[in-house]
C-alpha positions as CSV (number, residue, x, y, z in Angstrom):
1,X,214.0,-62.6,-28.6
2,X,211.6,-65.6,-27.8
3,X,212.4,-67.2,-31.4
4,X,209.2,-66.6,-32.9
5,X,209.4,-66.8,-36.4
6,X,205.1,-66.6,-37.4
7,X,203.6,-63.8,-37.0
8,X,199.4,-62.8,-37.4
9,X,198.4,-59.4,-37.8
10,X,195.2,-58.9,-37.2
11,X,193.8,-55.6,-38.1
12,X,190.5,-55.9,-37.7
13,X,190.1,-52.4,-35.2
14,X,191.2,-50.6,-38.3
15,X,188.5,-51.8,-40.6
16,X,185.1,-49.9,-41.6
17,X,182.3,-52.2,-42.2
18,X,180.1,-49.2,-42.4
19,X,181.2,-49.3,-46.2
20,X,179.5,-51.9,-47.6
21,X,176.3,-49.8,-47.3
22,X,177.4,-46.2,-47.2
23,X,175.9,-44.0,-49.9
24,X,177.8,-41.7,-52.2
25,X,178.4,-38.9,-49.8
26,X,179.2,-41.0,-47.1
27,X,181.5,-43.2,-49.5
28,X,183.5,-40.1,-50.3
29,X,184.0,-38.8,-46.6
30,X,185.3,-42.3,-45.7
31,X,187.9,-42.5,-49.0
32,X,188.7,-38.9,-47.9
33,X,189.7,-39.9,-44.3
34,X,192.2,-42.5,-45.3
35,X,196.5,-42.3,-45.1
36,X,196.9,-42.3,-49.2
37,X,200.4,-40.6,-48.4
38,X,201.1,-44.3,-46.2
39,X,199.1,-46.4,-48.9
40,X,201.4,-44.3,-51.3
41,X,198.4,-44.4,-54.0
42,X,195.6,-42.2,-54.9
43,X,191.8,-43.2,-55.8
44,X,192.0,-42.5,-59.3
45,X,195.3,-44.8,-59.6
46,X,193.9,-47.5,-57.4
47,X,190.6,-47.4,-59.4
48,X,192.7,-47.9,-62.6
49,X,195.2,-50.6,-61.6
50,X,192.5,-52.9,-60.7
51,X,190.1,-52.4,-63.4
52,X,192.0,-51.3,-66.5
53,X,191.5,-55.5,-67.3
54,X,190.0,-58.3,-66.4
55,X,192.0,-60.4,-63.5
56,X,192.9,-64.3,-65.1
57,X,191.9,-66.4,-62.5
58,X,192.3,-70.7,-62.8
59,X,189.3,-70.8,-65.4
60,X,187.7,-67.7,-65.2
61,X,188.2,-63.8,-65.0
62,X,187.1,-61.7,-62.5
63,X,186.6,-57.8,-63.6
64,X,186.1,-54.9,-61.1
65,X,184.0,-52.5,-61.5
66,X,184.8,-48.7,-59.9
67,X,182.6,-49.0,-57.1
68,X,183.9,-52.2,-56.0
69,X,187.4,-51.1,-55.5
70,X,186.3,-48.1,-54.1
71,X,184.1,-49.6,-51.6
72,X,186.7,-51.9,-50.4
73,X,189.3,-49.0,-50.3
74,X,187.4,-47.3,-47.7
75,X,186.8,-51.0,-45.8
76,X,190.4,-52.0,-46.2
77,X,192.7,-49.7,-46.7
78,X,193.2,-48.3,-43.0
79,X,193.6,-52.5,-42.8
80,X,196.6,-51.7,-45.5
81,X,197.9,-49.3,-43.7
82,X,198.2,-50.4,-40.4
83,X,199.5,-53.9,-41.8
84,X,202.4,-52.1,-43.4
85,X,202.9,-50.1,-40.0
86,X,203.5,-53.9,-38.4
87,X,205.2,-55.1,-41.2
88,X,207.8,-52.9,-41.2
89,X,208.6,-52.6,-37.4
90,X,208.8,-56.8,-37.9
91,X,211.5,-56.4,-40.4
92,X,213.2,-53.8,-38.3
93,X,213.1,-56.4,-34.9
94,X,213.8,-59.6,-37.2
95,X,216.9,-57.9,-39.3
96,X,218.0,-60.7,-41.2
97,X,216.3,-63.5,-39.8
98,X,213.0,-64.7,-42.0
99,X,209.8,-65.2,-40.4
100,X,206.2,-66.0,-41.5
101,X,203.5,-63.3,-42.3
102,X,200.2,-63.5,-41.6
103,X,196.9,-61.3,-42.2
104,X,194.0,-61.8,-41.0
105,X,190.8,-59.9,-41.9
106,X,188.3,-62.4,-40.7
107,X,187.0,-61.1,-37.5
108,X,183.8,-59.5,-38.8
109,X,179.9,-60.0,-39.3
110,X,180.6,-59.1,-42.9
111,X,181.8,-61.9,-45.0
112,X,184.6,-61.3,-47.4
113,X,183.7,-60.4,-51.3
114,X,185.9,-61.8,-54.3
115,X,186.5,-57.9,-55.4
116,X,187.5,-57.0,-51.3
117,X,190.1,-60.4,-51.3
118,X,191.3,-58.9,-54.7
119,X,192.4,-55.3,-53.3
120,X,193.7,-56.8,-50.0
121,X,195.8,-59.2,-52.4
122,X,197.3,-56.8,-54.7
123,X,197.9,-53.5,-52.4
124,X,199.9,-55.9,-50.4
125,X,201.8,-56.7,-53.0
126,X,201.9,-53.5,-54.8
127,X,203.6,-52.5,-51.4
128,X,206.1,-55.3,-51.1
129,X,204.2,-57.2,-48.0
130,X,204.8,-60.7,-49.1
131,X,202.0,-62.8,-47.4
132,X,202.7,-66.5,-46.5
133,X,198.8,-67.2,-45.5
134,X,195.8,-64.7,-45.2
135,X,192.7,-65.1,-43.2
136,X,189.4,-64.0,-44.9
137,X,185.9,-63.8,-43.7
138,X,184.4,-66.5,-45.8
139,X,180.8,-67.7,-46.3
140,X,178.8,-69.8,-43.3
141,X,179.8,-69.3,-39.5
142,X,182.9,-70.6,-38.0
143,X,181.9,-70.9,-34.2
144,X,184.8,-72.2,-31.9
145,X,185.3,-75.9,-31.3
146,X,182.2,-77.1,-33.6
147,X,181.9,-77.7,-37.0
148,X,181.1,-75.7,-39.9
149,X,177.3,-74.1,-39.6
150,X,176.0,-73.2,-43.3
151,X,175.7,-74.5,-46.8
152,X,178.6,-76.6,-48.2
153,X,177.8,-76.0,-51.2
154,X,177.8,-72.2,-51.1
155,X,181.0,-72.5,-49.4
156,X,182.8,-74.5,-52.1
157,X,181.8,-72.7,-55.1
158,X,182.8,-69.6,-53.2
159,X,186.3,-71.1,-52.0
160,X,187.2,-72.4,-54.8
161,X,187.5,-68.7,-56.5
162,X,189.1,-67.2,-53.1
163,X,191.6,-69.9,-53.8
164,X,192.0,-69.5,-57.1
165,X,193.0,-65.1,-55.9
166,X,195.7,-66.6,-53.4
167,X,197.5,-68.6,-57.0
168,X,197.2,-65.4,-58.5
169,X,198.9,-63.4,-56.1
170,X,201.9,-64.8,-54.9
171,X,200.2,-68.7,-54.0
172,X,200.1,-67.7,-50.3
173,X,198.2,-70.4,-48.0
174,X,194.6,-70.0,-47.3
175,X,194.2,-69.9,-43.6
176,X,191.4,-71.0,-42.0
177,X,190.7,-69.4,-38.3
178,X,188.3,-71.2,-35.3
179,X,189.6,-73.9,-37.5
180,X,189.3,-76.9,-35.1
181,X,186.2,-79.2,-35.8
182,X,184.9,-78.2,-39.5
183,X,184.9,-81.4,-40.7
184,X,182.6,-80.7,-43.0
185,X,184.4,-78.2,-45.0
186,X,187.9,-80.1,-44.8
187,X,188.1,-81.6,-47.9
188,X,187.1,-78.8,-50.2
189,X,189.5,-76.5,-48.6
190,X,192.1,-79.1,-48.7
191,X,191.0,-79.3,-52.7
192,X,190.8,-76.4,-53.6
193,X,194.0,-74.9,-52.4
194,X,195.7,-78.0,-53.6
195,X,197.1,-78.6,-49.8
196,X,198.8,-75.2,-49.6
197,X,196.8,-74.3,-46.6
198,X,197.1,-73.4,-43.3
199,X,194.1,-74.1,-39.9
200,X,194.5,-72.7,-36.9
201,X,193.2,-75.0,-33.9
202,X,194.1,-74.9,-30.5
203,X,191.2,-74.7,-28.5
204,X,190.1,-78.3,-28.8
205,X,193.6,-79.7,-27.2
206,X,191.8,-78.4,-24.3
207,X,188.5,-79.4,-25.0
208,X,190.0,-82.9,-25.2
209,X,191.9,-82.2,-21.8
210,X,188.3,-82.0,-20.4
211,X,187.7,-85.3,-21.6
212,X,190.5,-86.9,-20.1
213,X,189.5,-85.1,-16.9
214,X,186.2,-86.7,-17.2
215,X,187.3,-90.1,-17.9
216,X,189.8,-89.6,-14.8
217,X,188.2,-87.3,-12.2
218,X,184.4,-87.5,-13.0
219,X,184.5,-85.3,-9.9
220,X,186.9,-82.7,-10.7
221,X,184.9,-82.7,-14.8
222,X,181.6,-81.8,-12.6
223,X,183.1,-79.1,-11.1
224,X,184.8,-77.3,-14.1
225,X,181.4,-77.7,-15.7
226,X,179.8,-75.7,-13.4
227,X,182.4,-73.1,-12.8
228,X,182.3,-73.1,-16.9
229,X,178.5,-72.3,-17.2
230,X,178.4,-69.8,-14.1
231,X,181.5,-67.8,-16.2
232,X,179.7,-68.5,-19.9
233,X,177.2,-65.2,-20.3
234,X,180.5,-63.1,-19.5
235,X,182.9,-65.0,-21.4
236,X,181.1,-65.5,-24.4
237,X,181.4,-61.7,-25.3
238,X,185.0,-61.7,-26.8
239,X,183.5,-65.1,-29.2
240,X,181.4,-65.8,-32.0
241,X,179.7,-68.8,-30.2
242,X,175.9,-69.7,-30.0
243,X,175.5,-72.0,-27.5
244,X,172.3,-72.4,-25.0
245,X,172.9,-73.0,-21.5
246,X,169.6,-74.3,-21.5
247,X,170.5,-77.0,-24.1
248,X,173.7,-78.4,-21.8
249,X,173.6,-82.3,-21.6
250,X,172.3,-83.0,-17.7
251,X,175.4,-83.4,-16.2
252,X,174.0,-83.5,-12.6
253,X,172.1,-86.8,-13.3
254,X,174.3,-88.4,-15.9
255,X,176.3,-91.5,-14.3
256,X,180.3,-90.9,-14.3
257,X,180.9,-93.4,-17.2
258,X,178.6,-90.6,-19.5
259,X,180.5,-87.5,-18.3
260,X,182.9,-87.8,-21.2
261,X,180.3,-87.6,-23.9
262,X,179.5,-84.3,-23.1
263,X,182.6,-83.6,-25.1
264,X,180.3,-84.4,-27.8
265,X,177.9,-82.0,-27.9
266,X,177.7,-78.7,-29.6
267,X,176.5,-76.4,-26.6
268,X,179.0,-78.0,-24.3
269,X,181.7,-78.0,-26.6
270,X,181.5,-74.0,-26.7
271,X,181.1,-73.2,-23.2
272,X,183.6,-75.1,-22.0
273,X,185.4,-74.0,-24.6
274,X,185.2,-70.0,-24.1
275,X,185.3,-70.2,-20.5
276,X,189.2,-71.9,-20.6
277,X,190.6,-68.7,-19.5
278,X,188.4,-68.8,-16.3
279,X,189.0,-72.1,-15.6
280,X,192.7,-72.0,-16.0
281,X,193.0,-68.6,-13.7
282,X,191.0,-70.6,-10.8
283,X,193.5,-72.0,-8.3
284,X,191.8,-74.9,-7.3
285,X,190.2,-75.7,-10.8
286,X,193.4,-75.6,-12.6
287,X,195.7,-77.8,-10.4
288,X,193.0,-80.6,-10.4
289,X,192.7,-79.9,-14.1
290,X,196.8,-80.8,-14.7
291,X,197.2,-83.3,-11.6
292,X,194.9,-85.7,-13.2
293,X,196.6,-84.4,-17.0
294,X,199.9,-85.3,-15.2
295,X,198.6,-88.5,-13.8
296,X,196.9,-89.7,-16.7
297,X,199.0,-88.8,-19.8
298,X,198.8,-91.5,-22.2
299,X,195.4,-91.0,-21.9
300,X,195.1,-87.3,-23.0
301,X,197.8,-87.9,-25.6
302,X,195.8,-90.6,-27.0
303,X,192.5,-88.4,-26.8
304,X,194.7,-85.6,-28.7
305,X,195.9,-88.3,-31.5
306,X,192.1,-89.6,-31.9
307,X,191.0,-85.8,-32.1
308,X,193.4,-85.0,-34.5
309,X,193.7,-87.6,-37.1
310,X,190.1,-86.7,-37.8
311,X,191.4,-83.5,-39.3
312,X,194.4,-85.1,-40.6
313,X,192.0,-87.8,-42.1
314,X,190.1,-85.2,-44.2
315,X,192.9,-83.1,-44.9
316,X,195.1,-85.5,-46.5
């Protein structure tokens, strides 16, 4: 009724992470336990559609073995499921308007195999879900409001064949969450999905907010700062985020003119980031936070046009 028209499902409650290490018994119990009348398949049908032949990929073939399918079955399919579930009651509130799909499996420890992207790929599309982006886990750690932690390397050469499952299965957009800040990772994602892509960023438009408060009200900055760090140990827990209060810039010594530059730094830039919630549900806090917005705002917007045409820069 709002006029939403994207939608993200995001089933990660329903996934079993357990099965990347369960042994044979256990395997069985957990492919037992799962809805094959929803998933309108069996094991033995599921095991044969994906490895009867190889999968032609851009280049190279990619050939499953039992256990791989399997193993992601008893991850993923309650994932399945439950994204059908969603799906349909979408198409029954959307009628004939079209909308955006979404899935998103990346909120794990467990990073997302080529044979696991494979089965999500084609039992959505055995069962009609037409996917405009998906979400994996991929390789490296995607903390919130920093850039990419991990090998670049490892990462492309493992992209590049997610990529190359997303062509082969309907040439949905490969989506890219906590996606504000990896500037190191930018251009081989924008590469190898041939710009068909999709990054999810939001946090840093208020990260940059922050700055402008500094710049504007070095006094009002010091105090979200602190509220921010007394709130971090609680609101950390619902993040994948790393920082070290201990590590935090000196903000009570640093002169006015330096306050902005915290912005800069990695253990900053996370618990101010994570603690937004707390900030913006403290009276005080978050009506100095938009009177100085409100009173300086060709300032932010130029902060958010600076921040941005980084990304845009390497994406491009």
């Amino acid at each position: 009724k709002a006029g939403y028209t994207f939608f993200t499902i995001d089933p990660g409650d329903h996934m079993d992470p357990g099965a990347d290490e369960a042994d044979a018994v256990q395997l069985e119990e957990k492919l037992a336990s799962l809805p094959w009348d929803s998933l309108q398949t069996t094991a033995d049908d599921l095991v044969y559609g994906l490895t009867r032949r190889p999968l032609e990929l851009d280049g190279f073939a990619v050939q499953l073995t039992r256990e791989e399918v399997l193993r992601s079955a008893a991850k993923y399919g309650a994932v399945i499921a439950h994204t059908l579930e969603m799906v349909r009651h979408l198409r029954r509130k959307m009628g004939p308007k079209p909308f955006d799909l979404e899935v998103s499996v990346d909120e794990t420890d467990s990073t997302t195999t080529l044979a696991e992207h494979v089965y999500i790929a084609a039992e959505l599309s055995r069962l009609g879900i037409v996917v405009d982006s998906l979400a994996p886990r991929y390789v490296g750690d995607f903390e919130k409001g920093v850039d990419y932690i991990g090998d670049v390397a490892s990462f492309d050469a493992s992209f590049a064949r997610h990529a190359a499952v997303a062509r082969a299965f309907g040439n949905y957009k490969m989506s890219l969450h906590s996606g504000s800040d990896k500037f190191a990772i930018y251009a081989v994602f924008a590469h190898h999905t041939k710009g068909l892509l999709h990054i999810k960023t939001a946090g840093t438009s208020y990260l940059e907010a922050l700055r402008t408060v500094a710049e504007q009200n070095p006094s009002m900055f010091r105090d979200i700062l602190e509220f921010s760090i007394s709130r971090y140990a609680d609101d950390r827990a619902t993040y994948h985020v790393s920082a070290e209060i201990e590590k935090l810039p000196p903000a009570s010594i640093l002169p006015d003119a330096s306050l902005p530059g915290i912005l800069d730094d990695f253990h900053a830039r996370e618990v101010l980031h994570v603690t937004y919630g707390s900030v913006l549900n403290h009276p005080t806090l978050r009506q100095g936070l938009f009177d100085a917005l409100h009173g300086s705002e060709n300032a932010y917007t130029d902060n958010l046009e600076r921040h941005f045409d980084r990304h845009f820069t390497l994406l491009d």
